[in-house]
C-alpha positions in Angstrom: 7.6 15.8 97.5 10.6 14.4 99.1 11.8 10.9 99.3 11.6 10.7 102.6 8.1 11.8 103.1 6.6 9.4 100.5 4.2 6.9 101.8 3.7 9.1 105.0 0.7 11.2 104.3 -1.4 8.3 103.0 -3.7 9.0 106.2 -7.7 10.3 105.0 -7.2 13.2 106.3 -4.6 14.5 104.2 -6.6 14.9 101.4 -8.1 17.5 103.4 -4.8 19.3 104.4 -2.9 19.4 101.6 -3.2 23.2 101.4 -0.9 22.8 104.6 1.6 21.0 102.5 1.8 23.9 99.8 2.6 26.2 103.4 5.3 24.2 104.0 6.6 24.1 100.3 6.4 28.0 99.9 8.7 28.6 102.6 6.5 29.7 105.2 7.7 27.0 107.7 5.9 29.0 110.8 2.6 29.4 109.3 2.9 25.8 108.3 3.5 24.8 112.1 0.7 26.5 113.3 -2.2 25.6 110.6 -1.2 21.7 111.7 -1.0 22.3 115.4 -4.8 24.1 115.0 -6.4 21.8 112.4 -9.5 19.8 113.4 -10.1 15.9 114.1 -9.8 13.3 111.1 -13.6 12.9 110.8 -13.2 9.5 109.5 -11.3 8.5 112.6 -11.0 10.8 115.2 -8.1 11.7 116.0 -6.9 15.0 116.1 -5.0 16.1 113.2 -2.3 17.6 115.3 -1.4 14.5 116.9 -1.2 12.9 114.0 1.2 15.8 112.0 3.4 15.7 115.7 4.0 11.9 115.2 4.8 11.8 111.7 7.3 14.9 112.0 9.0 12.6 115.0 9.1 9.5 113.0 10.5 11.6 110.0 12.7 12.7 111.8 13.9 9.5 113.6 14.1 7.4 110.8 16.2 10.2 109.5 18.9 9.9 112.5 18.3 6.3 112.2 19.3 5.9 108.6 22.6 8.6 109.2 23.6 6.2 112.2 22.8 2.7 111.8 23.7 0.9 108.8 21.0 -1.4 108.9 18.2 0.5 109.5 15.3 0.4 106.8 11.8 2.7 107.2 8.6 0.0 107.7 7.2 -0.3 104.4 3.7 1.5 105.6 4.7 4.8 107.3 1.7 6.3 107.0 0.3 2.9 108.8 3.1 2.9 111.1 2.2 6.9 112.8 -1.2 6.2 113.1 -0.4 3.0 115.0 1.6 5.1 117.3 -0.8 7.9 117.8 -3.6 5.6 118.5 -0.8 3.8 121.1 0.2 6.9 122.6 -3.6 8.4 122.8 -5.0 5.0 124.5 -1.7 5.4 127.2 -2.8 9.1 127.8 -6.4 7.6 128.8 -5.3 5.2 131.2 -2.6 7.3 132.6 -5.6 10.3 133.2 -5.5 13.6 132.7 -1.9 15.3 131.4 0.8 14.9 134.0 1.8 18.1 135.6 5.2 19.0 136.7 6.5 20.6 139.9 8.6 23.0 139.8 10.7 25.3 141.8 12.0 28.1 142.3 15.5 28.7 143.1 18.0 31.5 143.4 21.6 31.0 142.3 24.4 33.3 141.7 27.8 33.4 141.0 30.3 34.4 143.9 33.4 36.0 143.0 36.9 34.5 144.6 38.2 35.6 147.9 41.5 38.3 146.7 44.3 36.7 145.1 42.5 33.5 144.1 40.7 32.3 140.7 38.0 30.9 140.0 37.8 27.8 137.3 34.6 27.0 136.0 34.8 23.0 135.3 31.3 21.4 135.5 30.2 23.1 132.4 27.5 25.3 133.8 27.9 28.8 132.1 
């Protein structure tokens, strides 16, 4: 397992899960993505697995960018404590904010117009 993951997985669920792991090792990192995003509550204390794998991929993935770009960054010496103190945090925002925000969207039409003759056109607000 890699350094950086150690100390992560000590949640009770992963005992269970650990054939999601092996996915993941094998190469197979699609499968592996899905089989987390699907997998059931953690019985012991329910909360859904997925949650939990989403979090700890974030953090990983933080404390990553963290340790690359600031010197004196060190990981908290319980991960696996740590991500299931934010999903529990996030999950208990999501019931007093309600149901899942929704987004509105719209719709609109643009284009691109070509120059009047004998002019160019310059593109400089970085829209392709």
């Amino acid at each position: 397992m890699p350094v950086e993951l150690v100390g992560v997985w000590e949640l009770p669920i992963v005992r269970s899960v650990m054939g999601l792991l092996n996915l993941l090792l094998i190469g197979d990192l699609h499968q592996w993505a899905l089989l987390n995003l699907s997998s059931p509550l953690d019985p012991e204390v329910d909360i859904p697995w997925s949650s939990i794998w989403a979090h700890a991929c974030y953090y990983i993935w933080c404390w990553r960018n963290y340790e690359t770009f600031r010197h004196d960054f060190h990981r908290p010496s319980m991960p696996g404590s740590y991500i299931h103190s934010g999903v529990k945090n996030y999950l208990e925002a999501v019931d007093v904010v309600g149901a899942k925000v929704s987004r509105v969207g719209y719709e609109a039409l643009i284009g691109w117009m070509p120059p009047v003759e004998d002019w160019i056109s310059l593109n400089s607000d970085g829209a392709s």
